[in-house]
C-alpha positions as CSV (number, residue, x, y, z in Angstrom):
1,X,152.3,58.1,128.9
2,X,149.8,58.4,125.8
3,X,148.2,61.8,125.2
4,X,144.8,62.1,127.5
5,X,143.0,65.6,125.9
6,X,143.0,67.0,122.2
7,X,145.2,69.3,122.6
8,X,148.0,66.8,124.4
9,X,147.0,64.6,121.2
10,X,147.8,67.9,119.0
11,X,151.3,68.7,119.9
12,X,152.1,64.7,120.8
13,X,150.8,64.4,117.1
14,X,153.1,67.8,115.8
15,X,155.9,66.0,117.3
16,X,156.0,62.8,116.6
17,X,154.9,63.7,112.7
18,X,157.8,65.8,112.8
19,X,160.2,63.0,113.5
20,X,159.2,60.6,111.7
21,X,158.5,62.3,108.5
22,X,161.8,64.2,109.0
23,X,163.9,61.0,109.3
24,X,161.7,59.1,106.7
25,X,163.0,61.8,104.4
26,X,166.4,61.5,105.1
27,X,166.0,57.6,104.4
28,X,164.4,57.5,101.1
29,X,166.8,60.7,99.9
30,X,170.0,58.8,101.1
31,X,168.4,56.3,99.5
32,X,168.1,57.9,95.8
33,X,171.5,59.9,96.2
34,X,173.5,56.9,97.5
35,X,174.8,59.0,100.5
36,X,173.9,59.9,103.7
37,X,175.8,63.4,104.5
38,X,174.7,67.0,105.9
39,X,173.3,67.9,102.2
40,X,170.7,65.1,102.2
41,X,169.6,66.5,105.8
42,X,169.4,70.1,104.5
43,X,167.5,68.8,101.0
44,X,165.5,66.6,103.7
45,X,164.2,69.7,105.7
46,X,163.3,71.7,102.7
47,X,161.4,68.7,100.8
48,X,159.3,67.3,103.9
49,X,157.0,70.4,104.3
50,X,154.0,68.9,101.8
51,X,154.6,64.9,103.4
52,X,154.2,66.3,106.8
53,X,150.6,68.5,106.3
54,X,149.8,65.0,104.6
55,X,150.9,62.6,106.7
56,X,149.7,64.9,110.1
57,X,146.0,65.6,108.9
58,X,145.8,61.6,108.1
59,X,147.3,60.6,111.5
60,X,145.5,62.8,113.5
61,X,142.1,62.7,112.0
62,X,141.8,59.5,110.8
63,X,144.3,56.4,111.6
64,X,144.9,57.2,115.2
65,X,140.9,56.9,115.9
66,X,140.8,53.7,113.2
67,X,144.0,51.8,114.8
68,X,143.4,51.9,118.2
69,X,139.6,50.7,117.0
70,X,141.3,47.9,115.3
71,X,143.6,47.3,118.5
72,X,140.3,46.8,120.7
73,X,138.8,44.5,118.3
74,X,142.2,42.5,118.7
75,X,143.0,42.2,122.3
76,X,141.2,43.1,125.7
77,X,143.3,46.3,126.7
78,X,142.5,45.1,130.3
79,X,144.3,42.1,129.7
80,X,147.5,43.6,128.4
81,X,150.2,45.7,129.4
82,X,150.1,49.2,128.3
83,X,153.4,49.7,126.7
84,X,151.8,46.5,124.4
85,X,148.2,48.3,123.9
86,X,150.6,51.5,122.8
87,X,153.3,49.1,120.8
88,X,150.1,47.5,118.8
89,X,148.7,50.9,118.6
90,X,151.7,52.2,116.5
91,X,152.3,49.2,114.5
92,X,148.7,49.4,113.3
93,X,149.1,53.4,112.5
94,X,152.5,52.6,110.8
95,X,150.8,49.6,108.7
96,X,147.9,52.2,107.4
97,X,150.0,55.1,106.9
98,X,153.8,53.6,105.1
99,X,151.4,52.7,101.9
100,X,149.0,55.9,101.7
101,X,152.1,58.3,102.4
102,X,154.2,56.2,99.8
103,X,151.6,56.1,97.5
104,X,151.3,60.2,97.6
105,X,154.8,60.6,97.1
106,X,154.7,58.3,94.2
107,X,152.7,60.6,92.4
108,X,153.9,63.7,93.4
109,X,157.2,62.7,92.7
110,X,157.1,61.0,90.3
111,X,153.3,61.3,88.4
112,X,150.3,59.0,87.5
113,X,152.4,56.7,84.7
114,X,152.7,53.3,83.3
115,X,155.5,52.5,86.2
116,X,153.4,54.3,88.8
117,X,152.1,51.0,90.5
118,X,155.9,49.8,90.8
119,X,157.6,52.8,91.9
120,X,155.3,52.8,94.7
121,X,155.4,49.2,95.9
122,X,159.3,49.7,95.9
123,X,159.1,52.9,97.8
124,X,156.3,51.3,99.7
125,X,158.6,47.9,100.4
126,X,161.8,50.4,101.3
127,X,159.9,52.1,104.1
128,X,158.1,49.9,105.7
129,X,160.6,48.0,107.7
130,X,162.3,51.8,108.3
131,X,159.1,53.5,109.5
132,X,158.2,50.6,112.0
133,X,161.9,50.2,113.3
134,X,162.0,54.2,113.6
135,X,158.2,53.8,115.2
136,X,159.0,51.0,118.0
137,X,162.5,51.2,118.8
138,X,163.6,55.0,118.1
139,X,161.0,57.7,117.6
140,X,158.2,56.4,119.2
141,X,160.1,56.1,122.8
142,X,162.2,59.5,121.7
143,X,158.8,61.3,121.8
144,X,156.7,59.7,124.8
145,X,159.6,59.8,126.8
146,X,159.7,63.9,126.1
147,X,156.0,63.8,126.4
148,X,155.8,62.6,129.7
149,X,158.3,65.2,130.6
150,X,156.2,68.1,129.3
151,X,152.7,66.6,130.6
């Protein structure tokens, strides 16, 4: 079940922001440390705070609205399945948001320098296949599933 109202879109939105930008975290910190322990999950819940204001204004005021826009233009939702509409629907929001995202933490992290282009596309090229795994197989079915529940 897909949020119906704005304020079902609202907490789906808190929620599923929360995950991802909360695992996303851990990744790229285990990442840069070389370790995936308890430390990188405490360093991962103080760090996220600034990603996740980012990353849930941009998903819930703009790419939502602009990748299910794109998904109509694609396919005939009558045609389809819903679980495909919603699968598209995500893949779309996670191709618009992995390089935007990356590209902010680029330059919060690590400034507007000479390297600045290729710190990003790494960071961008490390998360992508994360975020969309994370997106379609994990998270994404986490959340709805709890959703559904709730609503």
């Amino acid at each position: 079940m897909m949020p119906k109202t704005k304020f079902q879109s609202f907490i789906f939105t808190i929620f599923m922001v929360f995950l991802m930008v909360l695992c996303m975290t851990i990744y790229t910190l285990s990442i840069q440390l070389g370790t995936l322990n308890s430390q990188v999950f405490y360093m991962a819940i103080k760090e996220m705070w600034l990603e996740y204001v980012v990353v849930f204004l941009l998903i819930f005021f703009v790419m939502t609205d602009r990748s299910i826009k794109t998904a109509r233009k694609m396919i005939d939702f009558k045609t389809i399945s819903p679980i495909f509409m919603t699968l598209l629907i995500q893949c779309l929001t996670v191709c618009q948001i992995v390089p935007v995202i990356t590209l902010f933490a680029t330059m919060i992290h690590h400034g507007i320098g000479a390297d600045c282009f290729f710190i990003w596309l790494k960071l961008m090229v490390e998360c992508f296949p994360m975020a969309l795994c994370l997106q379609l197989f994990f998270v994404g079915p986490f959340v709805r599933t709890v959703f559904r529940k709730i609503f």
